[in-house]
C-alpha positions in Angstrom: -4.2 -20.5 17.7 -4.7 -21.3 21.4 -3.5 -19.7 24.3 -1.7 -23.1 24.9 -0.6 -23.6 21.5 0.7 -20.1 20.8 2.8 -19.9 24.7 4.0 -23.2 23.0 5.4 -21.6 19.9 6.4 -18.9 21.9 9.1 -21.1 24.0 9.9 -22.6 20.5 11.3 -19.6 19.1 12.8 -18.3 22.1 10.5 -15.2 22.2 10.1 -13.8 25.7 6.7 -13.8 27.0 7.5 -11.6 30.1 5.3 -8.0 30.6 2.8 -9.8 28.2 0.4 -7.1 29.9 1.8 -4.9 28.7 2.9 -4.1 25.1 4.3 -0.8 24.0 3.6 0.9 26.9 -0.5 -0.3 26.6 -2.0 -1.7 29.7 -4.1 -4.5 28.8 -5.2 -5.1 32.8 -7.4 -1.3 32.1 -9.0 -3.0 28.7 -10.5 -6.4 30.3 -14.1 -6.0 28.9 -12.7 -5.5 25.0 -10.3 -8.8 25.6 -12.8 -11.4 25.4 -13.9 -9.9 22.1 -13.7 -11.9 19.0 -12.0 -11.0 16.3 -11.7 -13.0 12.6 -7.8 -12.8 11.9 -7.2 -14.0 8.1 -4.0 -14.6 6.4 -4.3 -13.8 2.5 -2.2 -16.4 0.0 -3.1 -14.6 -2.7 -5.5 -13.1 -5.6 -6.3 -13.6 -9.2 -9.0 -12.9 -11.4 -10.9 -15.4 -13.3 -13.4 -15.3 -16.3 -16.9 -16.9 -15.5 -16.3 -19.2 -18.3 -12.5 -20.0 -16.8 -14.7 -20.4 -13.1 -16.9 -23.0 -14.7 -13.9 -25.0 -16.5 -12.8 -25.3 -13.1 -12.8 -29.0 -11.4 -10.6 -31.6 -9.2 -6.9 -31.2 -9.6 -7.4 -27.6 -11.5 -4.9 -24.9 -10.2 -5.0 -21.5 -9.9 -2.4 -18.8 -10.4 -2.5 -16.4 -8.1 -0.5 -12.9 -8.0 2.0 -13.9 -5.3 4.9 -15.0 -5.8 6.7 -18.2 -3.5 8.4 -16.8 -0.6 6.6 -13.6 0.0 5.4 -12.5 2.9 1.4 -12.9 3.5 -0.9 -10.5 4.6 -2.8 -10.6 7.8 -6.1 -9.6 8.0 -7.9 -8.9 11.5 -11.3 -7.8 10.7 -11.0 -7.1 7.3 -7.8 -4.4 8.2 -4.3 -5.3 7.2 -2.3 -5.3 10.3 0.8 -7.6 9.5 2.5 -9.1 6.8 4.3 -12.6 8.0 5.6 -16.1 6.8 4.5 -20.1 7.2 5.8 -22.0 9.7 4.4 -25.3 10.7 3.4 -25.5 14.2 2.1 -28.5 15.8 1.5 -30.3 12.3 -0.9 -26.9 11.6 0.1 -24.3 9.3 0.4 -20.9 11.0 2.4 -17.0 10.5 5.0 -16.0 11.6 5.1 -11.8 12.0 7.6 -10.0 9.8 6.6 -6.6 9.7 3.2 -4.9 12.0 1.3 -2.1 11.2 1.7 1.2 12.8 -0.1 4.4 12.8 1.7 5.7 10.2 2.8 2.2 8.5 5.1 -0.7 9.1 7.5 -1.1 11.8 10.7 -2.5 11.5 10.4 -6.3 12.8 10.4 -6.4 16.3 13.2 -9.2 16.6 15.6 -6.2 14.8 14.8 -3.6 17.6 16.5 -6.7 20.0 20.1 -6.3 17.8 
């Protein structure tokens, strides 16, 4: 998600987007070279195993079950790590996550739109 497209979404769900240097007491402005670092974020829809005979039946229009059930939360990869779990939402005609619950150092945190309440 762009800068643009994600400040977009932002104002969309009435998230503020004020102190966005600074997050839970971290001060990004100290971290400028490790910003501009890529990272591959990766939301997970699910797993299965398959058979290679079942893999090789496989073709146009075949389905495939996976462990998850409709409605649960996804994971979110970044670099391999979980970090989040979160839900679809449509943004912009483009799937995308909403966050539900972030990682912590000890394990998840209560959603951040609770803490508000």
């Amino acid at each position: 998600m762009t800068n643009e497209s994600a400040n977009e979404f932002l104002q969309s769900e009435n998230i503020s987007n004020e102190n966005t240097n600074e997050i839970k007491g971290i001060d990004f402005s100290k971290m400028k070279m490790v910003l501009d670092v890529p990272l591959k974020v990766s939301v997970e829809l699910g797993r299965t195993k398959l058979l290679v005979n079942d893999l090789l039946q496989l073709g146009q229009g075949s389905v495939i079950e996976l462990d998850k059930m409709a409605g649960e939360p996804m994971e979110i990869f970044v670099n391999d790590k979980l970090v989040a779990m979160g839900e679809v939402v449509v943004v912009n005609e483009k799937f995308g996550v909403r966050l539900t619950d972030v990682m912590s150092g000890i394990g998840f945190e209560e959603n951040r739109q609770k803490e508000i309440i």
